[in-house]
C-alpha positions as MATLAB code, in Angstrom:
seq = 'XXXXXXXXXXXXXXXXXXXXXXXXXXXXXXXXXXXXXXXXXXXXXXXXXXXXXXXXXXXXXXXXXXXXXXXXXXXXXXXXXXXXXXXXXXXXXXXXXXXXXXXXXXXXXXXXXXXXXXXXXXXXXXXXXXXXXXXXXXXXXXXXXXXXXXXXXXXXXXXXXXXXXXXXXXXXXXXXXXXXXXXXXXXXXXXXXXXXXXXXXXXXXXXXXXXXXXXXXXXXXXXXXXXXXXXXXXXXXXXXXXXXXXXXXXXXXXXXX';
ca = [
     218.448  220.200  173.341;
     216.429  223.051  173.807;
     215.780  225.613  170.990;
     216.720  228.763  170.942;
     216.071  231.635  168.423;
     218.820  232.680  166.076;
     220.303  236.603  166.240;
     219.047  237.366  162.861;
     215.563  235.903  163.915;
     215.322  238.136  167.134;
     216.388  241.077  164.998;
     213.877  240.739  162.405;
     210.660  240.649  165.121;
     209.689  243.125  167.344;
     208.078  243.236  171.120;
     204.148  243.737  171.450;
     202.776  244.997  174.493;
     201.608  241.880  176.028;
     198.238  242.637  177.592;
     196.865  244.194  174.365;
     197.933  241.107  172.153;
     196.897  238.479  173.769;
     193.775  240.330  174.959;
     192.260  241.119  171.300;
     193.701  237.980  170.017;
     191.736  235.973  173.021;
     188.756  238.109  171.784;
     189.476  237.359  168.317;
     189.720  233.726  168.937;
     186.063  233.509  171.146;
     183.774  235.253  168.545;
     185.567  233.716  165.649;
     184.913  230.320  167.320;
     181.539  231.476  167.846;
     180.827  232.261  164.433;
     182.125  229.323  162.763;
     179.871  226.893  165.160;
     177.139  228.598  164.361;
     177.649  228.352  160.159;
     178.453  225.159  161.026;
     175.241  224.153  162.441;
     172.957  226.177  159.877;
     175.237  224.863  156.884;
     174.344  221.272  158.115;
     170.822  221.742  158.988;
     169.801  223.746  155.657;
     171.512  220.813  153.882;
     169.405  217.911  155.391;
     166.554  219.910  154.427;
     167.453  219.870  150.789;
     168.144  223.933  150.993;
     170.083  226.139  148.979;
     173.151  227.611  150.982;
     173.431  231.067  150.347;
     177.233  231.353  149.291;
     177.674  234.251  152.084;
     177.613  231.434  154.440;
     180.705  229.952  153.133;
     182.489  233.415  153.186;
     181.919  233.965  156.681;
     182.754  230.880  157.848;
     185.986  230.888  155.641;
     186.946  234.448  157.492;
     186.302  233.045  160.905;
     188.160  229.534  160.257;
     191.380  231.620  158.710;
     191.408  233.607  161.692;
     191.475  230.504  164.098;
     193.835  229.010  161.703;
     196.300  232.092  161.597;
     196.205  232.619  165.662;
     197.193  229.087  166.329;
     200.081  229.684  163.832;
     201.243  232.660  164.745;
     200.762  232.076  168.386;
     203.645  229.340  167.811;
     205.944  231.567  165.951;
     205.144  233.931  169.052;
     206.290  231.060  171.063;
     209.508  231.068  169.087;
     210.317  234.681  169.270;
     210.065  234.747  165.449;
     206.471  236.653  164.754;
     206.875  239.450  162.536;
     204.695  242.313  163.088;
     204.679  242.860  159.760;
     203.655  239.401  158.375;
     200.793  239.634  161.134;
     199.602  242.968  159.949;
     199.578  242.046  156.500;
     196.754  238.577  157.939;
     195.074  240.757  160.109;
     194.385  243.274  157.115;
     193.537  240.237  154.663;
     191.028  238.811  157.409;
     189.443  242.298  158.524;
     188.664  242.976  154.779;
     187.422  239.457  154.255;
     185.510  239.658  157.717;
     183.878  243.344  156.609;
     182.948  242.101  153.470;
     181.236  239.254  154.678;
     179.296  240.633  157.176;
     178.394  243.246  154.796;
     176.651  240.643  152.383;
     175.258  238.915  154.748;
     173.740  241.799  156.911;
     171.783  243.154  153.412;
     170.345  240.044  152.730;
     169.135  238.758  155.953;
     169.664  241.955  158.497;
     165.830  242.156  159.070;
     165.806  238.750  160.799;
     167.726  240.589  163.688;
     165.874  243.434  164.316;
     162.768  241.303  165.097;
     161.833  239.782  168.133;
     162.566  236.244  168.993;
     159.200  234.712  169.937;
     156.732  231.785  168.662;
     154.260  234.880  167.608;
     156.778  235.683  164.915;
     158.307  232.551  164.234;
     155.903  229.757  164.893;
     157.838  227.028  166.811;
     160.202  226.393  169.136;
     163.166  225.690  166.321;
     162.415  228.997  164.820;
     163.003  230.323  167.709;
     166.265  228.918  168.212;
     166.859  229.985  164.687;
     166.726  233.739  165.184;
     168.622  233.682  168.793;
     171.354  231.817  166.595;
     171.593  234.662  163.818;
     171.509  237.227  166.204;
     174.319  235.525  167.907;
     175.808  235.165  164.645;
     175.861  239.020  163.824;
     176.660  240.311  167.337;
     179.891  237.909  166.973;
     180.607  239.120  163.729;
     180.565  242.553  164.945;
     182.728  242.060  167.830;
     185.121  239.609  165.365;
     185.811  242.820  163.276;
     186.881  245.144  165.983;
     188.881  242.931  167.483;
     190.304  242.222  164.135;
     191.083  246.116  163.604;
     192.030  246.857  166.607;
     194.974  243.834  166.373;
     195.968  245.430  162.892;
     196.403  248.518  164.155;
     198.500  247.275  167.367;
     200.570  245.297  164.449;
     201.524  248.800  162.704;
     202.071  250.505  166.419;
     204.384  247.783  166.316;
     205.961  248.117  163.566;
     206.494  252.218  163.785;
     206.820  252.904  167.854;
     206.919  256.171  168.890;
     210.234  257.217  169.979;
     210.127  259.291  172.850;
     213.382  259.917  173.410;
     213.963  262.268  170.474;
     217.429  262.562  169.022;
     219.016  260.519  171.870;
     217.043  257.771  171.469;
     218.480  257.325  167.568;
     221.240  254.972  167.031;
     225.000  256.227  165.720;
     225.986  255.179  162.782;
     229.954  254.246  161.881;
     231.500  256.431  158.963;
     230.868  252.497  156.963;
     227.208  252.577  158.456;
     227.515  249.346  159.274;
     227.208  248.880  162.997;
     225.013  251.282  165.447;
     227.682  253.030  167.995;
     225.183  253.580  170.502;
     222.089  251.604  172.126;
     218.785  253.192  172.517;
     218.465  252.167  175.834;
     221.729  253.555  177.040;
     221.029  257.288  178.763;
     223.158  259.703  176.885;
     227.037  259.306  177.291;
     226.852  255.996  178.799;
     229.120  252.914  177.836;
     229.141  249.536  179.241;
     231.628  246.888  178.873;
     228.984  245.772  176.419;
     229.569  248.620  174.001;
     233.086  248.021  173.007;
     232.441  249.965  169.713;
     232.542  253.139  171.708;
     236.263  253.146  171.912;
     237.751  255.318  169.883;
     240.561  254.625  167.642;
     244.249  256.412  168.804;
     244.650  258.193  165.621;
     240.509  259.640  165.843;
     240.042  262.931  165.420;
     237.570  265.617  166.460;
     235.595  267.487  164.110;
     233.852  271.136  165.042;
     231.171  272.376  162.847;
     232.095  275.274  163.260;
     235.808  275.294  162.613;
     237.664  274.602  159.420;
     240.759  272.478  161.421;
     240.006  269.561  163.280;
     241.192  268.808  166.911;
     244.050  267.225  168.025;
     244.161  263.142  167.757;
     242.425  261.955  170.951;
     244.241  258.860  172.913;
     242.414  255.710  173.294;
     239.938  255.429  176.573;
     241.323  252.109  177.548;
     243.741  252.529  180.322;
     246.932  250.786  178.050;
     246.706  253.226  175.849;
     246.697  256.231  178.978;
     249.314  255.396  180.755;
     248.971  258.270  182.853;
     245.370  257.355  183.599;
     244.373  260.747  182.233;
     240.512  260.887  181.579;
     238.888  261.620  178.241;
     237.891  264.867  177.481;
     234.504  266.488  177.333;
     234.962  267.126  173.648;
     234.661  263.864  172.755;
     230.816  263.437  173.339;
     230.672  266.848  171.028;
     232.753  265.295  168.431;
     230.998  261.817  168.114;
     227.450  263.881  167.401;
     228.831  266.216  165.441;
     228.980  269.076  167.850;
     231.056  271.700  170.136;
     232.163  271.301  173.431;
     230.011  272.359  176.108;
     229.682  272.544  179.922;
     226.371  271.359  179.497;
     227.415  267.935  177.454;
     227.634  264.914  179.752;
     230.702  263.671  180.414;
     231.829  260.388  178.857;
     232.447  257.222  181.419;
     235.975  255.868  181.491;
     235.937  252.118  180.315;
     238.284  250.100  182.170;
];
């Protein structure tokens, strides 16, 4: 049987825009490959030579193997529909601090070895050679693991606060409980569907004008059982659900049959 997400699930997570997450998190998941291969292969070779491991090493390579880790989980829960954008923002901030602070150490203690050129006139052989292409692979992935890492925190909190362009339309009504939104955001202004049965008033609802002291007249029901002369609503009713007068310029409210 297939899966499905739960309703409570699906509320809880919230879209990205597709080509910007899985475009840093592809970027992410190159240069932090990158830069665990590379401590890898120096934390094997300096120990067959008997050589102390600087502990930066280990930090780095714990930054980029978290990352890989944390992509391949939350690329499942992404999968799943269940990826919060605020669980992911929380990693991505761990790693990006862990990831700065790393490179950080490591770029005061052995930064000069990048800046110089890679040839056998500076480093002897062949193997040192290979030794300073590797580190200044290992920095230039660094670098590019960190934005990448940034830039996917950022999108997390863009995320999790979208700008609503649709200004006080584009906020949901509340019931006098507060319980249930009255309107969705992606409904144009005065629009039901059969969907949006909780725009029905109730027979004995009642109109209230700011700017009067005595409320309107009870308003029938919009379903047609309750009209029996098929009358249509009127316009005050828009004005009355948000808390305003009547106007020729509010948009008329569609019948649900």
């Amino acid at each position: 049987m297939a899966w499905t997400a739960s309703p409570s699930a699906a509320s809880s997570t919230k879209k990205y825009s597709s080509f910007w997450f899985h475009g840093f998190r592809f970027i992410q998941f190159i240069t932090s490959g990158t830069v665990a291969g590379v401590m890898i292969f120096f934390v094997h070779h300096l120990r067959d030579s008997h050589i102390k491991i600087p502990w930066m090493f280990f930090l780095l390579q714990g930054a980029a193997l978290t990352t890989i880790l944390w992509l391949a989980v939350s690329s499942l829960l992404q999968y799943w529909h269940r990826l919060s954008p605020l669980i992911n923002a929380i990693v991505n901030g761990f790693t990006g601090c862990v990831w700065i602070g790393a490179f950080g150490l490591l770029a005061y203690r052995m930064g000069s070895l990048t800046v110089r050129g890679c040839s056998t006139e500076i480093w002897g052989t062949d193997q040192g050679v290979l030794v300073c292409q590797l580190y200044k692979l290992l920095f230039s992935a660094a670098v590019v693991a960190i934005a990448a890492t940034i830039c996917a925190f950022i999108l997390d909190i863009r995320t999790l606060h979208p700008k609503d362009s649709r200004g006080a339309y584009g906020r949901a009504i509340t019931d006098q409980q507060g319980k249930e939104p009255l309107m969705h955001k992606s409904l144009p202004k005065g629009f039901a569907t059969e969907e949006t049965q909780y725009l029905r008033p109730d027979a004995n609802e009642q109109l209230y004008d700011p700017g009067s002291n005595t409320p309107s007249a009870p308003l029938r029901s919009l379903s047609p059982a309750a009209n029996s002369d098929g009358g249509h609503t009127p316009d005050a009713l828009q004005a009355g659900r948000r808390g305003r007068s009547a106007s020729p310029g509010v948009s008329r409210w569609r019948e649900l049959e």
